[in-house]
C-alpha positions as CSV (number, residue, x, y, z in Angstrom):
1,X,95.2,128.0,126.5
2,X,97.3,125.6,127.4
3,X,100.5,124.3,125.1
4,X,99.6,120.7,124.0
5,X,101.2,118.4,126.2
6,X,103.1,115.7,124.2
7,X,102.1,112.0,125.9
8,X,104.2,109.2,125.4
9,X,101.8,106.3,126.1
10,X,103.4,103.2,128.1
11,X,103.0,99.8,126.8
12,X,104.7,97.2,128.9
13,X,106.4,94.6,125.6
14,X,106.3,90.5,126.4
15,X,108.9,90.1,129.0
16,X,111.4,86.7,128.7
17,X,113.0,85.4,125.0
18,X,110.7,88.4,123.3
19,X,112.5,90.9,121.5
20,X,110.7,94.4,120.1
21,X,113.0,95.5,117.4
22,X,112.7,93.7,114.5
23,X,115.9,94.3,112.5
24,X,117.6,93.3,116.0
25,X,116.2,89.9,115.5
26,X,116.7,89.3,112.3
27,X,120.4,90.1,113.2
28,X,119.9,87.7,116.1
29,X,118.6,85.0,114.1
30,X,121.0,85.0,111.3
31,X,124.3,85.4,113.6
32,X,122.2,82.0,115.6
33,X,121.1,80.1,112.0
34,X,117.5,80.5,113.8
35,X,114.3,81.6,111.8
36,X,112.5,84.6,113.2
37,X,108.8,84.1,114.6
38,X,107.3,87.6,114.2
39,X,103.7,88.5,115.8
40,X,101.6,91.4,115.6
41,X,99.5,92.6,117.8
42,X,97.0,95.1,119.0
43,X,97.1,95.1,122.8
44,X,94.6,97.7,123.4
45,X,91.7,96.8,121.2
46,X,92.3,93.5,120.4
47,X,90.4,90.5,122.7
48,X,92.0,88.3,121.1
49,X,95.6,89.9,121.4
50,X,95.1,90.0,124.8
51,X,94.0,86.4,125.2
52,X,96.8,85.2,123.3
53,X,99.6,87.5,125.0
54,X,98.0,86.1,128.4
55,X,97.4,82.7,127.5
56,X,100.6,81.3,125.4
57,X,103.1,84.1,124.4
58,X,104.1,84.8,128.1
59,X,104.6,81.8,129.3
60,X,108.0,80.4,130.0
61,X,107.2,76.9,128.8
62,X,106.1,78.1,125.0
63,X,109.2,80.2,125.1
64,X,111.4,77.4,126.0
65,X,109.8,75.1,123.8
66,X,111.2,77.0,120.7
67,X,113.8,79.2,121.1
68,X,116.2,76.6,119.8
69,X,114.5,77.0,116.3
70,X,113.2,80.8,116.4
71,X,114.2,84.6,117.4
72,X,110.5,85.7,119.2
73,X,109.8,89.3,118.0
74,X,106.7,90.7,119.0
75,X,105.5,94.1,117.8
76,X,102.6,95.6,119.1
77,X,100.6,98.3,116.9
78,X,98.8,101.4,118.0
79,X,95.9,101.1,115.9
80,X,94.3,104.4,118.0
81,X,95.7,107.8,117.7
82,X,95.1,110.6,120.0
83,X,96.0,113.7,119.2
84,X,98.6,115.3,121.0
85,X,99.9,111.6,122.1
86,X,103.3,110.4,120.6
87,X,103.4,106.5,120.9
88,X,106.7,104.8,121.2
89,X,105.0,102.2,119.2
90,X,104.2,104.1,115.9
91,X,107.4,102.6,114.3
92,X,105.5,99.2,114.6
93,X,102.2,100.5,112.5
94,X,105.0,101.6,109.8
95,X,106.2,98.1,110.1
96,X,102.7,96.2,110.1
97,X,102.0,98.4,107.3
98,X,105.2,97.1,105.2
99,X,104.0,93.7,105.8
100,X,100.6,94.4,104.3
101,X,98.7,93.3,108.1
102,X,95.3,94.2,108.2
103,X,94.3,91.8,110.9
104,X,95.3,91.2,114.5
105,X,96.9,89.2,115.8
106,X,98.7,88.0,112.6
107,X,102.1,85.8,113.1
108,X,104.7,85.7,110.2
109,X,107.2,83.0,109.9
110,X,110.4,84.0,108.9
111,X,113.9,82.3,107.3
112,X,117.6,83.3,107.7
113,X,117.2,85.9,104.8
114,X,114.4,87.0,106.5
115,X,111.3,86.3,103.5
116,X,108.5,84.7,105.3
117,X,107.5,81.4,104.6
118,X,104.0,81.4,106.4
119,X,101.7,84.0,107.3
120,X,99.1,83.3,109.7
121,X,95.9,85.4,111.0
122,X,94.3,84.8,114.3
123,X,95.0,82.4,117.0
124,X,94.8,78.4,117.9
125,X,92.6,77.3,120.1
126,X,95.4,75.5,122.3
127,X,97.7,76.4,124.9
128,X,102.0,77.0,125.4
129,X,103.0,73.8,124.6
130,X,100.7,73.1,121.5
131,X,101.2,76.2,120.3
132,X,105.1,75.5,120.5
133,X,104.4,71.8,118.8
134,X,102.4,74.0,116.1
135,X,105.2,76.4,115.4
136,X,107.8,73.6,115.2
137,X,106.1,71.9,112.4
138,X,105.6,74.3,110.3
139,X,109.5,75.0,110.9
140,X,110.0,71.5,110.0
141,X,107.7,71.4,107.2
142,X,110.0,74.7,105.4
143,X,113.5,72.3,106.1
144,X,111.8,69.9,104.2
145,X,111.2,72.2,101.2
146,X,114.8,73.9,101.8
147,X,116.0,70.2,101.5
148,X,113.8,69.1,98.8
149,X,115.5,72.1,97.0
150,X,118.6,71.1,97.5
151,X,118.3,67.8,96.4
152,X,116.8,69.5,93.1
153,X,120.0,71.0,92.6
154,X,121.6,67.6,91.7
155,X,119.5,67.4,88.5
156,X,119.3,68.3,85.2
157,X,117.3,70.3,82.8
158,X,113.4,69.8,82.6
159,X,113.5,67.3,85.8
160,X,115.4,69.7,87.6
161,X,112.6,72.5,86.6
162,X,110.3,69.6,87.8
163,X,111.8,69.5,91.2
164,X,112.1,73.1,91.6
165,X,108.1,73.4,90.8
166,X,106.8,70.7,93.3
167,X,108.6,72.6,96.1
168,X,107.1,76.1,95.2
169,X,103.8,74.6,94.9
170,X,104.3,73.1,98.3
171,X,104.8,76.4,100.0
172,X,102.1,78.2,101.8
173,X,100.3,80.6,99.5
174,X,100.8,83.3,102.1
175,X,104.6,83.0,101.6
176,X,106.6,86.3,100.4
177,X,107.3,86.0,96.7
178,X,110.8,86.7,97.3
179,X,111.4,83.3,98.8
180,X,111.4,81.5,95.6
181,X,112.6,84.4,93.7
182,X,116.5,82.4,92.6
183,X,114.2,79.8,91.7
184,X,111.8,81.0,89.7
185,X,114.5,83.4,87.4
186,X,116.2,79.8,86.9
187,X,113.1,78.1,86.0
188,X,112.8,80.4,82.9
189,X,116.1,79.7,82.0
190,X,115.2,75.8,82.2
191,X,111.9,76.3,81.2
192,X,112.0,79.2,78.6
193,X,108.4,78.4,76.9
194,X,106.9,77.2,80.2
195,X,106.2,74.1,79.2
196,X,105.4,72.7,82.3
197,X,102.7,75.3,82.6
198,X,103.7,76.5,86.0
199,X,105.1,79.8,85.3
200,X,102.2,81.6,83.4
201,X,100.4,80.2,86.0
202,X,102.4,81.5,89.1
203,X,102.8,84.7,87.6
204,X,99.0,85.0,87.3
205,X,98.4,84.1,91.2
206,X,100.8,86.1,92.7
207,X,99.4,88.7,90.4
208,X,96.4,88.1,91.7
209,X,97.5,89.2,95.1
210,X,98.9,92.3,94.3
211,X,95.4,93.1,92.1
212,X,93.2,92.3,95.8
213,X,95.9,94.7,97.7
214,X,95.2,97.7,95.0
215,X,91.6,97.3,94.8
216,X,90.5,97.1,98.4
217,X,92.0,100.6,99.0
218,X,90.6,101.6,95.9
219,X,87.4,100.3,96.8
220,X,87.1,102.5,100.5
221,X,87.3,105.5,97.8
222,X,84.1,104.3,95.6
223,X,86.5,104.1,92.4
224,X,84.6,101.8,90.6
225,X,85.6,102.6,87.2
226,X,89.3,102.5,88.2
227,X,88.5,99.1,89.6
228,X,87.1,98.2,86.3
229,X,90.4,99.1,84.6
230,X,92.4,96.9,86.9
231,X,91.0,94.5,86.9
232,X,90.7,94.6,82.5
233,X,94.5,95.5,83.3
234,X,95.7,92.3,85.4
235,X,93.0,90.1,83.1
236,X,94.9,91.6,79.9
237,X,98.5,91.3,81.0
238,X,98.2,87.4,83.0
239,X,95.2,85.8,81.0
240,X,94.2,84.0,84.1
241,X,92.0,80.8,83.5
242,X,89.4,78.7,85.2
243,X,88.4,79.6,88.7
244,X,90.9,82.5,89.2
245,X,89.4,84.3,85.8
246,X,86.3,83.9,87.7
247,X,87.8,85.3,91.0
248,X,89.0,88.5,89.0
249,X,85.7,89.1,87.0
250,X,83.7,88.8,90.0
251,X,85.4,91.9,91.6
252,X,84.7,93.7,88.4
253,X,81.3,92.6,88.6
254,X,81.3,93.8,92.2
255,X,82.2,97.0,91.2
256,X,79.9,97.6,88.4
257,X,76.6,96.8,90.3
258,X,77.7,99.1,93.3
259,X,78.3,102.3,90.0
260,X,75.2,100.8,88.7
261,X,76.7,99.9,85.6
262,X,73.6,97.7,84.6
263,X,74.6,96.9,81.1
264,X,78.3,96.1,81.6
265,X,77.4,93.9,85.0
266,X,75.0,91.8,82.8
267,X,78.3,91.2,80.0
268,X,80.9,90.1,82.8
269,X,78.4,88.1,84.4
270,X,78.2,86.1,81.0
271,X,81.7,86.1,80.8
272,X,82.1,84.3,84.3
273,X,79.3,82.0,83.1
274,X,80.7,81.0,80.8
275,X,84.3,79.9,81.4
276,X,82.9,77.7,84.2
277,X,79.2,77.3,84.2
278,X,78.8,74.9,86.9
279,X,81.5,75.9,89.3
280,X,80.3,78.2,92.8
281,X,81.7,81.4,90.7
282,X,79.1,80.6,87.5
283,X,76.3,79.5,89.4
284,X,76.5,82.4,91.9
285,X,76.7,84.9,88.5
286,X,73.8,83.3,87.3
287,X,71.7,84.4,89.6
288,X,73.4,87.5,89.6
289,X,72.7,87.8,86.0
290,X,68.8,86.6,86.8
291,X,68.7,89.9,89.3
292,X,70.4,92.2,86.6
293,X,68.1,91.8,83.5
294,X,65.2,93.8,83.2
């Protein structure tokens, strides 16, 4: 038998402003006082990729239109292995992976300390120069919130925690929660028993997050009693309210219908009825409840 051969697959990268090492333009963009637009792809099984590589990322004119405000990285993943086949591309799944991608093609917006601002998944219907005119607003929309911030910094006390709050609640919900990290340690020093409410509150969402990240790989492995814990866990530890208790409970319901948990399906589905009987969450666990009795 043969030795196995060692393939190294050829992928030709976006030609033009495009850069395929991320750290390289991070570097770029802070040495230039530029924010970093970073894409992911997946070239060889991806339509869409394709469509969007061909349509707007290659052309000179979208290129043009923003490299005054952004470093263009593009990173293409190899969502396909073959054995025996090295990829020069693996590095990029390894990045994709630190970013928490899980669809293609997903663009991240990125500032000068390099925490995204925006996350965005698929593509627009529009071509170079709208997507440009896209991309620049949403650039313009995070100097407003960097200047918005700064002008927060001229206050005092609880309007200053004020200040600080309408920005964060601007942001995108898909931005990194390192962005407003400063921020938020120095709201608890202005705001120490939260009484603005926005705290507990953040705290809980961006919990949230983490809590949908851990149980949709738990969820591939039929854990449902370990999805039952965290979600009792997260619950226990952010006392989440209205719609977003509803959100969590629903994955615990989720998980106890699929381990045919009859008895303890029919008790959270009460409990999502009834912190909010009438919103979309309580109605839908009503009926839910209607299936589960005997």
């Amino acid at each position: 038998m043969r030795p196995l051969a060692l393939i190294f697959a050829m992928v030709l990268p976006l030609s033009g402003a495009w850069l395929g090492d991320l750290e390289a333009g991070k570097k770029l963009a802070a040495g230039e006082n530029k924010d970093v637009y970073l894409i992911f792809t997946a070239l060889k099984v991806s339509g869409a990729c394709m469509q969007l590589e061909r349509r707007v990322l290659s052309q000179e004119s979208f290129q043009s239109a923003v490299e005054e405000k952004f470093v263009l990285v593009h990173l293409d993943v190899p969502l396909e292995q073959t054995p025996g086949v090295v990829d020069p591309l693996t590095p990029n799944r390894l990045t994709a992976n630190q970013y928490r991608i899980e669809s293609y093609p997903t663009a991240l917006y990125l500032n000068r300390e390099g925490h995204s601002y925006l996350s965005e998944t698929g593509a627009l219907a529009s071509g170079p120069e709208g997507y440009a005119a896209h991309l620049l607003e949403k650039a313009g929309e995070q100097v407003s919130r960097d200047q918005a911030l700064e002008e927060a910094g001229q206050k005092e006390g609880l309007e200053r925690a004020k200040a600080i709050v309408a920005v964060i609640e601007s942001a995108p919900t898909s931005a990194s929660p390192k962005l407003y990290e400063k921020q938020l340690k120095e709201l608890s020093r202005l705001d120490p028993k939260d009484s603005l409410g926005f705290q507990g509150k953040y705290q809980a969402e961006a919990g949230f997050r983490e809590l949908e990240v851990a149980l949709r790989e738990i969820f591939h492995k039929n854990s449902y009693e370990e999805v039952v814990k965290l979600v009792d866990r997260y619950v226990a530890r952010h006392q989440p309210n209205g719609e977003l208790l509803q959100k969590a409970l629903f994955r615990k319901l989720a998980a106890q219908r699929h381990g045919k948990m009859t008895d303890e399906a029919i008790e959270t589905a009460g409990e999502i009825i009834e912190t909010e009987p009438e919103s979309p969450h309580g109605r839908f666990a009503s009926q839910i409840l209607e299936s589960l009795k005997p």
